[in-house]
C-alpha positions as CSV (number, residue, x, y, z in Angstrom):
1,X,21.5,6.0,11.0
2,X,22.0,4.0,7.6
3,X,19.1,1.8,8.8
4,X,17.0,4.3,9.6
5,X,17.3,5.8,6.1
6,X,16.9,2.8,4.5
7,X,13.9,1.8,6.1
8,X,12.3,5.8,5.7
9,X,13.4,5.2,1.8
10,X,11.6,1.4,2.0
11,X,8.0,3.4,2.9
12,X,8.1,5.6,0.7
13,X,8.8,3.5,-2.3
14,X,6.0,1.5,-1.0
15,X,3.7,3.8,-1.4
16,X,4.1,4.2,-5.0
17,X,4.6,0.2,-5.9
18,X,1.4,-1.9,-5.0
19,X,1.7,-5.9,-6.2
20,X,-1.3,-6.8,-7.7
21,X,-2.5,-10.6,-8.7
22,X,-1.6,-9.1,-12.7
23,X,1.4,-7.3,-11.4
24,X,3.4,-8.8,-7.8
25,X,6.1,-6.9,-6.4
26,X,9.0,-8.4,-6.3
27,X,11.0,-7.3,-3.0
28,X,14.8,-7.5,-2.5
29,X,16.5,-7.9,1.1
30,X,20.4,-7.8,1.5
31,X,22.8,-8.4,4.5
32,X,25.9,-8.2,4.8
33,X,26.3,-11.9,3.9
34,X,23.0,-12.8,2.2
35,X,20.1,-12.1,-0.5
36,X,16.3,-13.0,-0.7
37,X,14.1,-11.9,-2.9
38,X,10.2,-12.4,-2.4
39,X,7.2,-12.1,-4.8
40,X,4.3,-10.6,-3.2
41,X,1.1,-10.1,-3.8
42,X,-0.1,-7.4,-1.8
43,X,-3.8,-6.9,-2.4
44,X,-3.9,-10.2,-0.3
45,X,-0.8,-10.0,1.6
46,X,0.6,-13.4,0.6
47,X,4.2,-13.9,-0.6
48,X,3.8,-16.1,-3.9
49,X,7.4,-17.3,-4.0
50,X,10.8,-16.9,-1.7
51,X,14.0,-17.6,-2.0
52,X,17.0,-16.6,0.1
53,X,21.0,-17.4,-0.4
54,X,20.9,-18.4,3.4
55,X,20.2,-22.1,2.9
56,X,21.8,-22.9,-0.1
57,X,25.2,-24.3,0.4
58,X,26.7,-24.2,-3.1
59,X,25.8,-20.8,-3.5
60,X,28.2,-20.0,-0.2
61,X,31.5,-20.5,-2.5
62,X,30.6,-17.5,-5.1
63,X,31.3,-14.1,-4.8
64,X,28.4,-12.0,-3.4
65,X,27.5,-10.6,-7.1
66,X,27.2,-14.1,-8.1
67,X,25.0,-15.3,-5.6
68,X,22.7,-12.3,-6.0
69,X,22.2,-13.1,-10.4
70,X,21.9,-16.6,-9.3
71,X,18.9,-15.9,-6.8
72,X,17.5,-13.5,-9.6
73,X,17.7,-15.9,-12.2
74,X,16.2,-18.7,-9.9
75,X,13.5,-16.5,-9.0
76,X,12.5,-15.5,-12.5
77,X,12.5,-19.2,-13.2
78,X,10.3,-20.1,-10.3
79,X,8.1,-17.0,-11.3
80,X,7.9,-17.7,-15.0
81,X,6.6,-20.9,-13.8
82,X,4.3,-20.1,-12.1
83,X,2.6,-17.9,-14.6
84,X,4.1,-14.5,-12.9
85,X,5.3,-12.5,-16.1
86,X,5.3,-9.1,-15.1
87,X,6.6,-7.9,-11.4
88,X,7.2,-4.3,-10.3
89,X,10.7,-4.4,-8.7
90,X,10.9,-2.6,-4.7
91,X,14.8,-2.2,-3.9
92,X,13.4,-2.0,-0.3
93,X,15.4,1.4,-0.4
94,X,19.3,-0.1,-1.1
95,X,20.6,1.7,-4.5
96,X,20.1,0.4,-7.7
97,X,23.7,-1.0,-7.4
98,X,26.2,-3.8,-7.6
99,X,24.2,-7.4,-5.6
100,X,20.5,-5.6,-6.2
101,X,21.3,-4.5,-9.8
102,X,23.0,-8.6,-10.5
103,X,19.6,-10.1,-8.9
104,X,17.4,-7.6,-11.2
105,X,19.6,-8.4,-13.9
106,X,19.3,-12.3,-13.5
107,X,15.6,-12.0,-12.7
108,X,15.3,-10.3,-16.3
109,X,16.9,-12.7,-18.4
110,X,14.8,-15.7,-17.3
111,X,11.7,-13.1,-18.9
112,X,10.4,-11.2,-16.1
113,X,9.3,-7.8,-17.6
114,X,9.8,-5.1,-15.3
């Protein structure tokens, strides 16, 4: 039932946040173990940048909170280099809380503006 929720919250935020090529959205998954957070583009469906706590094997010996700002503040690098300045942030329906609120956190100190 929690997935189901989740997923009926992820559609309906989607409906209100678009990523344009000014604007990407920047979309947050989170297992149990993991984080990724993507940049996308959605006007033509491409993902602009990834990244993913999954295959990095020095993140493995932090606490979860710690991996999750280090993703954000990796992805706001990546993005900031890439000439991304401005993303609107999807939670992909998890609460504004604890591993989502450290990667938004980290993504904002690199610069991102959202």
């Amino acid at each position: 039932m929690k997935l189901i929720g989740r997923k009926r919250r992820h559609i309906r935020i989607k409906k209100k946040i678009r990523g344009t090529p000014e604007r990407p959205r920047l979309c947050v998954f989170r297992s149990n173990r993991h984080i990724a957070a993507q940049i996308i583009d959605d006007t033509q469906h491409r993902v602009l940048l990834g990244l993913s706590s999954a295959k990095d094997k020095q993140l493995q010996k932090k606490k979860k909170i710690e991996i999750a700002k280090e993703i954000g503040l990796r992805i706001g690098k990546l993005a900031i280099e890439k000439g991304i300045t401005q993303v609107a942030f999807d939670r992909a329906g998890y609460r504004y809380h604890g591993r989502v609120k450290a990667l938004a956190d980290g993504a904002r100190e690199t610069g991102l503006k959202f």
